[in-house]
Wavefront OBJ file of the C-alpha trace (Angstrom):
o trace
v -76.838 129.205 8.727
v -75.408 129.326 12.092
v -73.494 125.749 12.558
v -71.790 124.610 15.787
v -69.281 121.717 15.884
v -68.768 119.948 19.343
v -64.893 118.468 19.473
v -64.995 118.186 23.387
v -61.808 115.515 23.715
v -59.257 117.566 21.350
v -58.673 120.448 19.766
v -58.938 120.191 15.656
v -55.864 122.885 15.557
v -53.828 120.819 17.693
v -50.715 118.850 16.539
v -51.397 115.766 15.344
v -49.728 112.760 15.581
v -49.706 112.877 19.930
v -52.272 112.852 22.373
v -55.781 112.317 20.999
v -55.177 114.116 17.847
v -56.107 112.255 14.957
v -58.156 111.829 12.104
v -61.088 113.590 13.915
v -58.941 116.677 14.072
v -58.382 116.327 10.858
v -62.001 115.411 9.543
v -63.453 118.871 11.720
v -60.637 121.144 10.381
v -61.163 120.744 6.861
v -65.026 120.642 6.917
v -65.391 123.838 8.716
v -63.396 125.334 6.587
v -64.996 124.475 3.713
v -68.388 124.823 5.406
v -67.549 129.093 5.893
v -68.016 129.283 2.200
v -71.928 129.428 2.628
v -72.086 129.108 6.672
v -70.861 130.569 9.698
v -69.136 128.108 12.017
v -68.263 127.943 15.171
v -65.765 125.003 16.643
v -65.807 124.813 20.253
v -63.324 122.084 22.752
v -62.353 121.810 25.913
v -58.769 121.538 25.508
v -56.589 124.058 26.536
v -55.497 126.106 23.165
v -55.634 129.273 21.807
v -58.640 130.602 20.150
v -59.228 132.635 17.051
v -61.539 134.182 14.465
v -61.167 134.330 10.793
v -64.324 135.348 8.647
v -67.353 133.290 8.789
v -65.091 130.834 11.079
v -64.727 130.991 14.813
v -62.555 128.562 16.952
v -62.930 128.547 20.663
v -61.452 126.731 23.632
v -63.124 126.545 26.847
v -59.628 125.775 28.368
v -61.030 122.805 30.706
v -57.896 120.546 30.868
v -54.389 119.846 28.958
v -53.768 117.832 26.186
v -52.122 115.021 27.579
v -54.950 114.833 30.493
v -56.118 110.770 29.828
v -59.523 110.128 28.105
v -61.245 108.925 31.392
v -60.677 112.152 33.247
v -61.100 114.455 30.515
v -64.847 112.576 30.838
v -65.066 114.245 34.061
v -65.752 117.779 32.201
v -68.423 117.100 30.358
v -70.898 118.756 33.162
v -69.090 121.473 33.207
v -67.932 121.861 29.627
v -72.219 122.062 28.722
v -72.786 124.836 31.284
v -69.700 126.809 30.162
v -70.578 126.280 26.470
v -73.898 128.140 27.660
v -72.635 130.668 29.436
v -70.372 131.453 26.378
v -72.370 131.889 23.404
v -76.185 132.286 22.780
v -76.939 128.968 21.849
v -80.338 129.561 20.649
v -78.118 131.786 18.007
v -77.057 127.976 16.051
v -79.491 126.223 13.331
v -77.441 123.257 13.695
v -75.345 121.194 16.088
v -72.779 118.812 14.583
v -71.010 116.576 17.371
v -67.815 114.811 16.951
v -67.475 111.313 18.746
v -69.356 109.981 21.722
v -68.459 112.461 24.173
v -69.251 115.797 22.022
v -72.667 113.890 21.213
v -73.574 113.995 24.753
v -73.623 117.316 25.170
v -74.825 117.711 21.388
v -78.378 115.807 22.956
v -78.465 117.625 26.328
v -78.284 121.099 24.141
v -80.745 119.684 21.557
v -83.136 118.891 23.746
v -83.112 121.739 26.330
v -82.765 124.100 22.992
v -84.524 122.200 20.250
v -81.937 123.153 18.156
v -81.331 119.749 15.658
v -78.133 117.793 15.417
v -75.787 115.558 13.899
v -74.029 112.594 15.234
v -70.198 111.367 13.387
v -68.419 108.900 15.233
v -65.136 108.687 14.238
v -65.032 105.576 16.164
v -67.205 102.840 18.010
v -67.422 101.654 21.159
v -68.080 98.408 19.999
v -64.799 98.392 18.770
v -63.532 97.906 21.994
v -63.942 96.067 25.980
v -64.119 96.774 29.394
v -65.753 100.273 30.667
v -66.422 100.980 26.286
v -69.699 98.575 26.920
v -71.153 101.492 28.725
v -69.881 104.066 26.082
v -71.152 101.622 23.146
v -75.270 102.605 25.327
v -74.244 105.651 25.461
v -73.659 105.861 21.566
v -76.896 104.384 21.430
v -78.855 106.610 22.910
v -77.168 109.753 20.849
v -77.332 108.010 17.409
v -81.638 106.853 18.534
v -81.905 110.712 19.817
v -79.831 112.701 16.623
v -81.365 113.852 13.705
v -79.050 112.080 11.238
v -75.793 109.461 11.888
v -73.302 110.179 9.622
v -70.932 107.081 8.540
v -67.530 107.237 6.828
v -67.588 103.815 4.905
v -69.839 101.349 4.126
v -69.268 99.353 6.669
v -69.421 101.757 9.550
v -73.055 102.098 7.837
v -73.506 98.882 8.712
v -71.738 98.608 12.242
v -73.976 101.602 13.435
v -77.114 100.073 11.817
v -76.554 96.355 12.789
v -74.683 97.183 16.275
v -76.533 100.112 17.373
v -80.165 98.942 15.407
v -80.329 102.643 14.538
v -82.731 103.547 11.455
v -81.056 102.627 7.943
v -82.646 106.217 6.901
v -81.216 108.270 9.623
v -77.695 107.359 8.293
v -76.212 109.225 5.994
v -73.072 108.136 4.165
v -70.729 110.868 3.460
v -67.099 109.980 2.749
v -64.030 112.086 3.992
v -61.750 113.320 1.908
v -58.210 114.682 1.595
v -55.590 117.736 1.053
v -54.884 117.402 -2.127
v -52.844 120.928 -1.750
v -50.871 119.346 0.697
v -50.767 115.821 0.015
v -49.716 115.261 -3.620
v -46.857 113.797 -5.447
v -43.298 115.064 -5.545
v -41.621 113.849 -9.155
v -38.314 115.566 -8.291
v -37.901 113.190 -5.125
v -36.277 109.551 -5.598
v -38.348 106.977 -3.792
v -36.486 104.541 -1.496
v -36.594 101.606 -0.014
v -38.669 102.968 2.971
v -41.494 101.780 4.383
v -43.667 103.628 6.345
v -46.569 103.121 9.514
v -48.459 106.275 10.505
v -49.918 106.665 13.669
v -50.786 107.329 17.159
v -48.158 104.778 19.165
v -50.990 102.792 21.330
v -51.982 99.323 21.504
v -54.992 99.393 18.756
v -52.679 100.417 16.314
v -51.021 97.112 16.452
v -47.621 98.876 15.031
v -45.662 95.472 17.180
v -47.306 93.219 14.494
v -45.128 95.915 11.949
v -42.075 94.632 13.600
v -43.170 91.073 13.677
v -43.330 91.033 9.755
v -40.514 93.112 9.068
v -38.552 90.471 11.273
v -39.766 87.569 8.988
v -39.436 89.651 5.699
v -35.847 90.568 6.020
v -35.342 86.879 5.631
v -35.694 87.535 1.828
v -35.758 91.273 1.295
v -33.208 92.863 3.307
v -32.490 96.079 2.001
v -35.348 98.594 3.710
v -35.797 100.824 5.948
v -39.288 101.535 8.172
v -40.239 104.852 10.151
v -42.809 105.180 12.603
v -44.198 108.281 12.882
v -46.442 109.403 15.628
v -46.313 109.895 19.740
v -47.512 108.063 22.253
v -51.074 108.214 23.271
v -53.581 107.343 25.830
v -52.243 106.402 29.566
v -50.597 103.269 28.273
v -48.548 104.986 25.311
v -45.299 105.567 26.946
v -45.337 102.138 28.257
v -46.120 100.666 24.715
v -43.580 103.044 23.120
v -41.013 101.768 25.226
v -42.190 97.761 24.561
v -41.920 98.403 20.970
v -38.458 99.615 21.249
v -36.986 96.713 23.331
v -38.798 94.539 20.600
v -36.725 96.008 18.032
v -33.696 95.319 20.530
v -34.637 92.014 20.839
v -35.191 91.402 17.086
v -31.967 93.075 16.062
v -33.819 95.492 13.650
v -31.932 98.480 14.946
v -31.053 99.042 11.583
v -34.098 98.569 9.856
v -36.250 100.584 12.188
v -36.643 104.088 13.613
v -39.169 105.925 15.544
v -39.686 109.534 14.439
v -42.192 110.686 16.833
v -44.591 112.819 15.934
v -44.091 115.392 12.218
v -45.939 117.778 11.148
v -48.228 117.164 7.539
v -45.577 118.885 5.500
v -42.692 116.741 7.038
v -44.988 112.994 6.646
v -46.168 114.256 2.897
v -42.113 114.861 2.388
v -41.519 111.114 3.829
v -44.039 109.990 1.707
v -42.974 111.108 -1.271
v -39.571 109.186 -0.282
v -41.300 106.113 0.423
v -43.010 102.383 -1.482
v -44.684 101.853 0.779
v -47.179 102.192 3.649
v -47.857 99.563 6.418
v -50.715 99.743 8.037
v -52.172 97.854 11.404
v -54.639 99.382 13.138
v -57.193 97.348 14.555
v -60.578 99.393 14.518
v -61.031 101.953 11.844
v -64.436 103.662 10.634
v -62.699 104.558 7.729
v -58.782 105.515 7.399
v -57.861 108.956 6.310
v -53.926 107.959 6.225
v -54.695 105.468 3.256
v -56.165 107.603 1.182
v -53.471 110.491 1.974
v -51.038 107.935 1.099
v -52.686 106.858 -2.035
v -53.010 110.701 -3.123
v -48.836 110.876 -3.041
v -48.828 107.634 -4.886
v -47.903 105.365 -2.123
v -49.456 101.676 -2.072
v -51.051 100.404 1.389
v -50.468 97.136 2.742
v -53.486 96.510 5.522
v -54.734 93.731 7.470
v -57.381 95.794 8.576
v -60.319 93.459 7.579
v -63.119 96.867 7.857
v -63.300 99.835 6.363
v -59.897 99.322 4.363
v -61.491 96.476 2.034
v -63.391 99.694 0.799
v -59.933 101.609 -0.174
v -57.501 99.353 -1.234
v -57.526 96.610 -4.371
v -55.255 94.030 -4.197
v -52.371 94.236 -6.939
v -53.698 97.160 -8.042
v -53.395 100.250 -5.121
v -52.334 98.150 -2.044
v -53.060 94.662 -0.484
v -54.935 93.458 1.886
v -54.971 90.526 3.856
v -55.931 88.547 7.249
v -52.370 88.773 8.131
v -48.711 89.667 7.192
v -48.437 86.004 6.940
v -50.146 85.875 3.246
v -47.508 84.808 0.892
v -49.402 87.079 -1.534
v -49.034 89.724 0.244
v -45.170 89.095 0.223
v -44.755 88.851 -2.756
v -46.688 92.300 -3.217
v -44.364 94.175 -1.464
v -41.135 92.639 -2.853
v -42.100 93.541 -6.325
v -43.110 97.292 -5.356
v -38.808 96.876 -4.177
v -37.828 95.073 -7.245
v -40.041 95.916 -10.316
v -39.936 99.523 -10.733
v -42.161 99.472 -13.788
v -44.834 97.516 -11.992
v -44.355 99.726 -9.090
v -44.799 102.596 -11.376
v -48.162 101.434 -12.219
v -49.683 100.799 -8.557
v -48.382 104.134 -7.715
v -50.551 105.941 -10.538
v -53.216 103.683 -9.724
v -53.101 105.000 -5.847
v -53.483 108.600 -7.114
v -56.267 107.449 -9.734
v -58.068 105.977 -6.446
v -57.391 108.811 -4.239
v -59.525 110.742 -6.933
v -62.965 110.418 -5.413
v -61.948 111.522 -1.807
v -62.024 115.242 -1.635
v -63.162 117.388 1.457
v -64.698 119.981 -0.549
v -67.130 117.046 -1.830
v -67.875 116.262 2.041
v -68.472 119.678 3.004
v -71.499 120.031 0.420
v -72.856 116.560 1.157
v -73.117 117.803 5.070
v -74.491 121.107 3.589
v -77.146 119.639 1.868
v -78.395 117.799 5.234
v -77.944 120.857 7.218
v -80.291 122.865 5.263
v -82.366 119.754 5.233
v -82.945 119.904 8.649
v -83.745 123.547 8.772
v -86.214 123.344 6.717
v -88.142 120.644 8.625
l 1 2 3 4 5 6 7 8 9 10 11 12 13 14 15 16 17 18 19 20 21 22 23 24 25 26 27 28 29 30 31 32 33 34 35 36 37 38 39 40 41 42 43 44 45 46 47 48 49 50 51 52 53 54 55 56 57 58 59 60 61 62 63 64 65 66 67 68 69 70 71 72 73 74 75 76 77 78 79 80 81 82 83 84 85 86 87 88 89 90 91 92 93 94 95 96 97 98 99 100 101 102 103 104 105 106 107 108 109 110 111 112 113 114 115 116 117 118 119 120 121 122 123 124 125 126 127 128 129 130 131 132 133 134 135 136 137 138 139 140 141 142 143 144 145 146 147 148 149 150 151 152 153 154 155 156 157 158 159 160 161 162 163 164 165 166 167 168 169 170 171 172 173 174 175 176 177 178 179 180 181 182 183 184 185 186 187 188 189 190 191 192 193 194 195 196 197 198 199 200 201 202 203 204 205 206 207 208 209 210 211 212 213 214 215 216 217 218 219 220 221 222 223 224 225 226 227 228 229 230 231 232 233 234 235 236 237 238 239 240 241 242 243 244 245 246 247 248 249 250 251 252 253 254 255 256 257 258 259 260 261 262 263 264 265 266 267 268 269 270 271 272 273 274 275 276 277 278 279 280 281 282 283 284 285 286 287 288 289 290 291 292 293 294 295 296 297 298 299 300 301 302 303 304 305 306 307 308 309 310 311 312 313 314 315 316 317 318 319 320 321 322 323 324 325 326 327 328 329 330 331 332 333 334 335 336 337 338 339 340 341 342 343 344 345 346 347 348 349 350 351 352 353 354 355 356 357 358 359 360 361 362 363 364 365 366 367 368 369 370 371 372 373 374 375 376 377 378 379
């Protein structure tokens, strides 16, 4: 089959960590790769970067705007991003259309209808997540997920969001799990693990990474022999400014010595860090599922979340990770100071994180989508 994948906002061969690049990037990268083992696939954005074509794969940029352009005016090219699209490639050529989050699956309807091609609708993330001008994108969402073929969801609980939120038809959602690079992300045994804690991710105000520095401020008052790196750029219009508040919070804490930003690595460089590391701390506020959890788990790293969503579906408490309504939890305390102090109990949540990590593989995704592909082409 002929499959097209819509990732309007960002390019999936961009570098992550900045920008808009995350997990979505991620998430359409390793499917269509997997995908060109029975399909042909063609991934099409309008961000600016460089095209290519490798065997059954083709990646193509309609060059529209930059990277950095903000989210609200990248919005602004979705009229002409559709009429390019069709100027570009025979779109009566594709079986299927596979859109990735709410912008792609606007276009992924208008080209469904005027083609009657079928498609598929994956979020990635929710406008009811959010406030202000996202009440319009959460109708939006809506009326793609009422108007698709099938929904996929990440977790249970986005399952649940989309069916209870968005009252869309418990059999037009499909859940199919992510997975992760096992190749890439796997444990080093020749590097020492350290003190170091770690919090991955895009610097912007969902991730919550100042509620990081508010409990490493409070746990240094009994543990203070650690070290935490942030790793990721800033991103979205307000990313700068919240880079620079977390930084005179550090100032004003007097963690200068507990606390670095890194900015944004590349996968090779945060699997390296990893490997160093007990730890990883995690914040964000809205997650469909969590793809750094389960990259962490695969190196062996426990996750400390107080993500109350999708992240009750990855971690167990004492066993891979802990999670809890806040950084407050004595339990979750005392969690973290024995990963520092017991290394034999630290041992064992660190082969339980890779035992858990297990059942997350992208080659596993890739057939599950398969299967509802050719499911809908023979309808």
């Amino acid at each position: 089959m002929n499959i097209l994948q819509i990732s309007f906002h960002t390019s999936p061969y961009s570098e992550l960590g900045v920008n808009d690049a995350g997990g979505l990037n991620i998430y359409v990268e390793q499917i269509s790769k997997y995908l060109t083992n029975k399909h042909n696939v063609t991934v099409v954005t309008g961000e600016k970067a460089k095209s290519f074509k490798k065997e059954n794969l083709e990646f193509y940029s309609l060059n529209l705007f930059d990277p950095d352009l903000p989210m609200e005016k990248k919005e602004l090219h979705l009229i002409e991003f559709q009429k390019k699209l069709e100027e570009t490639f025979e779109i009566n050529n594709f079986d299927i259309i596979h859109s990735h989050y709410w912008l792609s699956g606007l276009v992924g309807k208008e080209i469904s209808d005027k083609f009657n091609i079928p498609y598929i609708f994956t979020s990635h993330s929710l406008g009811v997540f959010l406030e202000g001008y996202n009440n319009e994108r959460a109708d939006c969402e809506k009326i793609i997920m009422t108007a698709s073929n099938f929904v996929t969801a990440s977790s249970n609980y986005e399952n649940s969001l989309i069916s209870d939120s968005y009252k869309i038809d418990k059999e037009k959602i499909k859940l199919i799990k992510p997975g992760v690079d096992k190749n890439l992300f796997s444990p080093e045994r020749s590097l020492i693990k350290e003190n170091i804690f770690l919090s991955i991710g895009r610097i912007q105000k969902q991730k919550r990474q100042s509620e990081v520095l508010e409990f490493l401020n409070s746990f240094r008052e009994i543990e203070n022999d650690f070290k935490c790196y942030f790793i990721g750029g800033p991103s979205g219009s307000l990313g700068d400014d919240y880079l620079l508040e977390l930084k005179e919070i550090v100032k004003e804490l007097d963690l200068e010595s507990h606390v670095e930003f890194l900015g944004n690595l590349s996968q090779s460089k945060i699997r390296e860090l990893l490997n160093r590391s007990k730890l990883l701390i995690h914040t964000s506020e809205y997650e469909t599922f969590g793809l750094v959890a389960i990259e962490a788990h695969s190196v062996g790293v426990p996750v400390v979340s107080i993500n109350q969503g999708s992240f009750r579906e990855i971690i167990d408490n004492n066993i891979n990770g802990y999670i809890a309504e806040s950084f407050e939890d004595q339990d979750l305390v005392e969690f973290v100071l024995k990963i520092l102090n017991d290394d034999k109990y630290a041992d064992y949540v660190s082969k339980s994180a890779i035992n858990s990590s297990k059942k997350y593989d992208w080659k596993h995704t890739s057939e599950k989508l398969s299967l509802l592909y050719q499911e809908l082409k023979l309808r």
